[in-house]
C-alpha positions in Angstrom: 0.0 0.0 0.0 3.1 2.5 0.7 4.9 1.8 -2.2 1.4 2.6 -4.3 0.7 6.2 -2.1 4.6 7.2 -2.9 3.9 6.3 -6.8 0.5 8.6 -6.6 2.1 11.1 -5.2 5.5 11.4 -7.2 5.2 13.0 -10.7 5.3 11.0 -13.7 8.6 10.7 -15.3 10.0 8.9 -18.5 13.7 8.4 -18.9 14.8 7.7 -22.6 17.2 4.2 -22.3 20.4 6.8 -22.8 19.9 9.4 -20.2 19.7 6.1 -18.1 22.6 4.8 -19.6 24.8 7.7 -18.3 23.3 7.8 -14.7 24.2 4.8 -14.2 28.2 5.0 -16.3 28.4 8.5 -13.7 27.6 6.9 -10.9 29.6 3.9 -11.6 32.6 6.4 -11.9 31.7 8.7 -8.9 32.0 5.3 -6.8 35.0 4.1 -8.7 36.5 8.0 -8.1 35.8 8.4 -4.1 37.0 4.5 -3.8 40.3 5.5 -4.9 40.1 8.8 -3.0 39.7 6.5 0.2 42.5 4.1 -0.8 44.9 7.3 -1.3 43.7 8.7 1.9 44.7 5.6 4.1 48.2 5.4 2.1 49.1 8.6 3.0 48.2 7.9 6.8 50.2 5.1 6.5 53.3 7.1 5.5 52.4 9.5 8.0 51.8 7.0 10.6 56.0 5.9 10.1 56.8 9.2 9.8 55.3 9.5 13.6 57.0 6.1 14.7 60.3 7.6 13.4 59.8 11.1 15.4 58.2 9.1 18.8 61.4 6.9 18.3 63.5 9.8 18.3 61.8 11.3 21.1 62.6 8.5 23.1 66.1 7.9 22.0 66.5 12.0 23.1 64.5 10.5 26.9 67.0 7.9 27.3 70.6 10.0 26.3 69.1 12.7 28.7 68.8 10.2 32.0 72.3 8.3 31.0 73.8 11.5 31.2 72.4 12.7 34.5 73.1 9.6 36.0 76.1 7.7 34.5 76.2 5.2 37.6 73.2 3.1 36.8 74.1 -0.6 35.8 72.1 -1.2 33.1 73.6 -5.1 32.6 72.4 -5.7 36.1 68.9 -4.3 35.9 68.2 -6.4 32.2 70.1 -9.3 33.9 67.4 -9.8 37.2 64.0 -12.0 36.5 60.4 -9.9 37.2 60.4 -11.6 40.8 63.6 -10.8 41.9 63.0 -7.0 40.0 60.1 -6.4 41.6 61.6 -7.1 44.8 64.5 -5.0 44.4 62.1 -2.1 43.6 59.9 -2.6 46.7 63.5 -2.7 48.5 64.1 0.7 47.1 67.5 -0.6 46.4 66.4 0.0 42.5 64.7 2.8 41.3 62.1 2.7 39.2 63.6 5.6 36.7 66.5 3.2 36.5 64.7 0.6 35.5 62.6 2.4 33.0 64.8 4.3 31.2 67.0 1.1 31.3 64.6 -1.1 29.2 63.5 1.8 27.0 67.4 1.6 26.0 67.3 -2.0 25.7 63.9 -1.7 23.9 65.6 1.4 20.9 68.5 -1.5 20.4 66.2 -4.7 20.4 63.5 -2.5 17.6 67.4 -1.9 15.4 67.8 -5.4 15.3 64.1 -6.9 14.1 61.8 -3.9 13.9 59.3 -4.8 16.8 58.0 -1.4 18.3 55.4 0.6 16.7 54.9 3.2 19.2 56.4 4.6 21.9 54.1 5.6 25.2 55.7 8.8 26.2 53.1 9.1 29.1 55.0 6.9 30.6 56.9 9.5 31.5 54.6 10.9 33.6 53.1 8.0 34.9 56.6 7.2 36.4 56.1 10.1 38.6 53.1 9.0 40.0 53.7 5.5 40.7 57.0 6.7 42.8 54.3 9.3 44.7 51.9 6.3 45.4 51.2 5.4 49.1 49.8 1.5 48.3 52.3 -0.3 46.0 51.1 -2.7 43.7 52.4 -6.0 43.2 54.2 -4.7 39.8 55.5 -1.2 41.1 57.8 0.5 39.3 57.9 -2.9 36.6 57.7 -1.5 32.5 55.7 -3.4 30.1 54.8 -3.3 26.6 51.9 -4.1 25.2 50.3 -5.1 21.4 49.4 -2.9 19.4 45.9 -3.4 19.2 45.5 -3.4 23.5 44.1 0.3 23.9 46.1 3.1 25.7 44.3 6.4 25.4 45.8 8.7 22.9 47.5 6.2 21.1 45.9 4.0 18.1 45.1 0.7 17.8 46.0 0.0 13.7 45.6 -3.8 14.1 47.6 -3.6 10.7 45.0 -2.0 8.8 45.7 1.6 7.7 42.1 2.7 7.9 42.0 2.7 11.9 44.7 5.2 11.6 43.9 8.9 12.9 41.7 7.3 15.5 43.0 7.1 19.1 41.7 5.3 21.7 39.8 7.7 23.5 40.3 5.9 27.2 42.6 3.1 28.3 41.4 -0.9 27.9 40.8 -2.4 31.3 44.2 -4.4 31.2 45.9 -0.9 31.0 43.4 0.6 34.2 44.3 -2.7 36.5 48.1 -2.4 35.3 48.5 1.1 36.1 46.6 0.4 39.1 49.1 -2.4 40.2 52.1 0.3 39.7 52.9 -1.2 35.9 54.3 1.3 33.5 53.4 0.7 29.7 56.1 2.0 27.5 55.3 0.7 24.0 53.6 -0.6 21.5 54.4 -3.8 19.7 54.0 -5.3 16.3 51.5 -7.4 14.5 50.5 -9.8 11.4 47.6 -7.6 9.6 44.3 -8.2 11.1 46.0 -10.5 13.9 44.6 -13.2 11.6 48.6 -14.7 10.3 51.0 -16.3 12.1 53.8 -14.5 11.2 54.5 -10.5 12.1 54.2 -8.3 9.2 52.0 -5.7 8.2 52.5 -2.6 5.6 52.2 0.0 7.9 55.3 -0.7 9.8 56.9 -3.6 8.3 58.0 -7.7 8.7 59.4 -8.1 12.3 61.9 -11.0 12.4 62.7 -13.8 15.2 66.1 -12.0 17.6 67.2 -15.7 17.7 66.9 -15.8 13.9 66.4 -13.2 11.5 65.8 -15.5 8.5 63.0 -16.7 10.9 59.4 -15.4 11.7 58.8 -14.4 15.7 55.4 -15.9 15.0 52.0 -14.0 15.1 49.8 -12.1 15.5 51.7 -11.2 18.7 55.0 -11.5 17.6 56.3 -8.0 18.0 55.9 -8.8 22.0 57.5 -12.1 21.3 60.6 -10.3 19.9 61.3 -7.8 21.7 60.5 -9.9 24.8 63.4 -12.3 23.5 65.5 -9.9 22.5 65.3 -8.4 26.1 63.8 -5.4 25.6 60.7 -5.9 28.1 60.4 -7.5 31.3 56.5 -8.0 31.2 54.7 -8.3 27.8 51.1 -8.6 26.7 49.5 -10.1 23.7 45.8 -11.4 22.9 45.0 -15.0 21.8 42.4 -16.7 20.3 43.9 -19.5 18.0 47.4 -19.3 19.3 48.3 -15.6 19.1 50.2 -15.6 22.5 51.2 -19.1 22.4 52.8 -19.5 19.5 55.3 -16.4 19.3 56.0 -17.5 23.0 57.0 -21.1 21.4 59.1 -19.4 18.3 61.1 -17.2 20.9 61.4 -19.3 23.4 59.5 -17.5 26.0 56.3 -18.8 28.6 52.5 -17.6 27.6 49.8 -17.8 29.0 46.2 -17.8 27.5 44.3 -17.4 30.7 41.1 -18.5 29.5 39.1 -21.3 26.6 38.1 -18.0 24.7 40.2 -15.0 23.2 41.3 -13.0 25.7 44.8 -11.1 26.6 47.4 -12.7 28.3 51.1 -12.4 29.7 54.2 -12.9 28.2 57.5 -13.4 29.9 61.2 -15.4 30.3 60.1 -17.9 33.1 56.8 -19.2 34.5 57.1 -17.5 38.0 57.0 -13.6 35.8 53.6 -15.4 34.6 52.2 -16.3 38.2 53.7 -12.6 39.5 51.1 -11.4 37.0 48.2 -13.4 36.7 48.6 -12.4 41.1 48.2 -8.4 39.9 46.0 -9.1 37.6 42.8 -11.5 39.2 42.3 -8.5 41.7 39.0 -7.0 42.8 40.0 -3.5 39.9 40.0 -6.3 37.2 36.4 -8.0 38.3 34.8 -4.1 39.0 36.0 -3.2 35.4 35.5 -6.1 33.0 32.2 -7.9 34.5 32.5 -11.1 32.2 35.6 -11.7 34.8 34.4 -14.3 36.6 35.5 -13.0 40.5 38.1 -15.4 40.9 41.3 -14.3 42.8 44.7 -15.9 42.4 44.1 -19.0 44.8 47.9 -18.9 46.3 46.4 -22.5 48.5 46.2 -24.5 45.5 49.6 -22.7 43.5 51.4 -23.1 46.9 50.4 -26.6 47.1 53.0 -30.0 47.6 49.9 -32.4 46.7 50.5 -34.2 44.0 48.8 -33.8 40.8 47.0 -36.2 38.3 47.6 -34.5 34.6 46.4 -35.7 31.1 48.9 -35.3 28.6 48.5 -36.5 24.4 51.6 -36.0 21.9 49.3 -35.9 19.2 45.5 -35.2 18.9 45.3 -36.7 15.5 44.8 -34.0 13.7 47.5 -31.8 13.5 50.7 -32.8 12.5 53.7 -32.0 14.9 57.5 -32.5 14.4 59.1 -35.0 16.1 61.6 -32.0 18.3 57.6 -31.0 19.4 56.5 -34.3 20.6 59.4 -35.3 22.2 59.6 -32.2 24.5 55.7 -33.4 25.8 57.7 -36.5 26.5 60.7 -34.5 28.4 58.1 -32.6 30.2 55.9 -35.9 31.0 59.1 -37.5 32.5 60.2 -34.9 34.7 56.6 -34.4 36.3 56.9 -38.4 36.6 59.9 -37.5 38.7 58.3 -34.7 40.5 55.9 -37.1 42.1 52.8 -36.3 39.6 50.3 -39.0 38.1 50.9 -38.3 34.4 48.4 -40.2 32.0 47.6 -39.8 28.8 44.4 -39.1 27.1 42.7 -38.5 23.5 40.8 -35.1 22.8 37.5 -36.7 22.0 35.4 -35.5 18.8 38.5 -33.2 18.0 37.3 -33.1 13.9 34.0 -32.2 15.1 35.9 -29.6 17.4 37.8 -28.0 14.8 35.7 -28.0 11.7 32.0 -27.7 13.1 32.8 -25.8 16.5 35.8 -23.7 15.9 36.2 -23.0 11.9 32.6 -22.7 11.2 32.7 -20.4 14.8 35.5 -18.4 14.2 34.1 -17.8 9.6 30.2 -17.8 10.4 29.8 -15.3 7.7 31.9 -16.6 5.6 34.2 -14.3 5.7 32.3 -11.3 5.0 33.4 -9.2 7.5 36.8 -9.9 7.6 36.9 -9.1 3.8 35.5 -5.9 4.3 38.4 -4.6 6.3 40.4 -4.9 3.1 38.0 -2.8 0.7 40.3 0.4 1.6 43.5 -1.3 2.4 45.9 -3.2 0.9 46.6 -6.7 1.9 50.2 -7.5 3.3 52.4 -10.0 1.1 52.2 -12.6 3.9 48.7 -12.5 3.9 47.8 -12.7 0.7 47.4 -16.7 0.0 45.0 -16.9 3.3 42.6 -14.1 2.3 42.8 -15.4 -1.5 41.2 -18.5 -0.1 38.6 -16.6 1.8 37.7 -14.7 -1.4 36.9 -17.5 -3.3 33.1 -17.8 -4.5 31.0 -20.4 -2.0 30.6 -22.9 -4.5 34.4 -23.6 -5.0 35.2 -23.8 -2.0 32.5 -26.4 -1.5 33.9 -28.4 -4.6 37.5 -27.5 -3.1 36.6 -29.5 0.6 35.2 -31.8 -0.9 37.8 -32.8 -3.3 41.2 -32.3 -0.7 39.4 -34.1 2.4 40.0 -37.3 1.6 43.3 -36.2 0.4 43.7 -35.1 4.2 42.6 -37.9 5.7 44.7 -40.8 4.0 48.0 -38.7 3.0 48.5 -36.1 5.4 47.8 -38.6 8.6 48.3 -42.1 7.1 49.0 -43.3 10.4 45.5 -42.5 12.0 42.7 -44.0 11.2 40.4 -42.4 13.3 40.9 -39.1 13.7 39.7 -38.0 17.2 40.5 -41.5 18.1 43.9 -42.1 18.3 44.4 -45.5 20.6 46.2 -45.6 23.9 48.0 -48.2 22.1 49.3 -46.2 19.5 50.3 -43.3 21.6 52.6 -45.9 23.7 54.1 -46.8 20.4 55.1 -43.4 19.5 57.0 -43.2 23.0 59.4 -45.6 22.1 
């Protein structure tokens, strides 16, 4: 009934076939015209966006000559050499202070980002922030301690680019919750760290700022998304780092570098980084605080239980070397097997177990979860931005029409089932028998 009333009331109009024609050839070029506009628009943000990495750089290379200077005594080896625990305690001790330590790892940070190109941006608030934490009455249980953080974990004035040039010119307009409970606890964030391009790649490179390589490799990736925490980490530029992880963002990089991560829940969510497991426990202690649970309500209010951590009982833990459907190296199965034998020694029950359903996990549960849309929205992202070398193959595939890629699974599963994993018949249901086999 609407659309007849609207037709009443409009005049009558007759377009001849050409004027039509070129209504829709000008509007086809108008969009074609403010499309490249936009794509021009985000390139020249990302130049500017280096250009500003270059100058906050500088500004802290300027920072860090200025305090070496003014105090020529500090012992920088020292202060790099000490794990968070024993740093932390020093601090509390006052027998460190926390400008030494700061302006220590923002050295050690400018030399680390030389060698494999892991910072983005440099916090110069912290600056300021230092001032505050040494005015504090209560001390938190990371006073004085720097950290870095990912680039896409908010801190207010800076931006999040997440690799794409189009969130460029858009800081954060308040800090994230992980920033408000670590400032809280006395942490001070210093800077920024690299990323794969949408966090979606498991290496580090993106084409605002660049590829970040592995400080124990260069010819080597530090893994991704959060690799540039994962480098600079390894390279011993941060004490205390923190990524986000959904399908091994933390975990990974902290496997390629040789550091301990921690995803602290089954879902994405933002986790440590560190050298040793007892820098983990130290923050995961800060962090399950009642700021944390007031802040973030999907927190469950669940404080560090220091009981069961503290705890001599011995422990009954499931272990598996292979879950039957992803391939691993031999170098990773064996180190479940060094780890199995020395909690054997340490008094634990070790047995091991099979992931049940795991192809109905990955393929129904998790892929379909994780590409629900197809795709959609994460190819949208790429409308006004390029997509980064390393990324290309992956979002290829998402690109392709339905219909091939249904013709595509169909064809290559089989493929995966008998020539990838010849040795499992069942996958999901690898026997107890055939695990014992692969210990030998």
């Amino acid at each position: 009934m609407i659309p007849e009333k609207m037709r009443q009331l409009l005049p009558e109009v007759e377009l001849a076939p050409s004027v039509i024609s070129i209504l829709l050839c000008s509007s086809t070029v108008a969009f074609l015209v403010l499309k490249w506009m936009v794509k021009k628009l985000v390139q020249q943000r990302m130049r500017e966006a280096r250009r500003n990495r270059v100058r906050a750089l500088g500004r802290m290379e300027e920072a860090v000559q200025q305090f070496k200077q003014e105090n020529p005594e500090v012992q920088a080896s020292h202060i790099l050499s000490l794990p968070l625990v024993e740093l932390v305690k020093k601090l509390k001790e006052d027998s460190l202070s926390p400008d030494s330590v700061l302006y220590t790892y923002l050295d050690k940070a400018l030399e680390v980002n030389r060698d494999v190109n892991c910072v983005t941006d440099f916090i110069q608030e912290c600056v300021h922030l230092l001032q505050e934490v040494k005015t504090q009455r209560e001390k938190g249980l990371l006073n004085g301690v720097p950290v870095s953080i990912k680039d896409s974990i908010g801190y207010e004035g800076h931006v999040s680019t997440c690799g794409l040039g189009q969130y460029l010119g858009y800081p954060e307009r308040e800090d994230s919750v992980l920033v408000k409970v670590l400032k809280k606890q006395g942490a001070i964030p210093f800077v920024k760290t690299n990323i794969s391009q949408c966090l979606i790649n498991y290496d580090c490179s993106n084409l605002i700022f660049g590829q970040t390589v592995n400080p124990l490799n260069h010819k080597k990736s530090p893994g991704g998304s959060s690799g540039g925490e994962g480098a600079l980490i390894a390279g011993g530029g941060s004490v205390l780092g923190f990524g986000t992880d959904i399908g091994g963002s933390i975990r990974l990089p902290s496997s390629f570098c040789g550091l301990c991560g921690l995803k602290p829940t089954v879902t994405g969510m933002v986790g440590p980084m560190a050298r040793d497991v007892d820098s983990l426990t130290l923050c995961m202690r800060a962090l399950l605080c009642d700021d944390m649970f007031r802040l973030d309500p999907t927190v469950p209010p669940l404080p560090f239980n220091e009981e069961v951590y503290s705890s001599s009982t011995p422990l009954r833990i499931g272990y598996y070397d292979t879950d039957g459907y992803f391939l691993l190296p031999p170098c990773m199965r064996r180190a479940v097997h060094e780890t199995r034998t020395l909690l054997q020694e340490a008094g634990h029950t070790v047995i091991p177990f099979v992931p049940p359903r795991i192809d109905y996990v990955m393929n129904e549960l998790f892929m379909k979860g994780l590409f629900a849309d197809g795709g959609a929205a994460l190819l949208e992202k790429f409308e006004l931005d390029t997509v980064d070398p390393n990324s290309c193959s992956q979002i290829n595939c998402y690109r392709l029409p339905f219909l091939l890629k249904k013709i595509l699974a169909f064809l290559t599963k089989p493929l995966v089932s008998y020539i990838i994993f010849p040795s499992v018949p069942e996958r999901g249901h690898v026997s107890h028998s055939q695990l014992a086999q692969g210990e030998t």
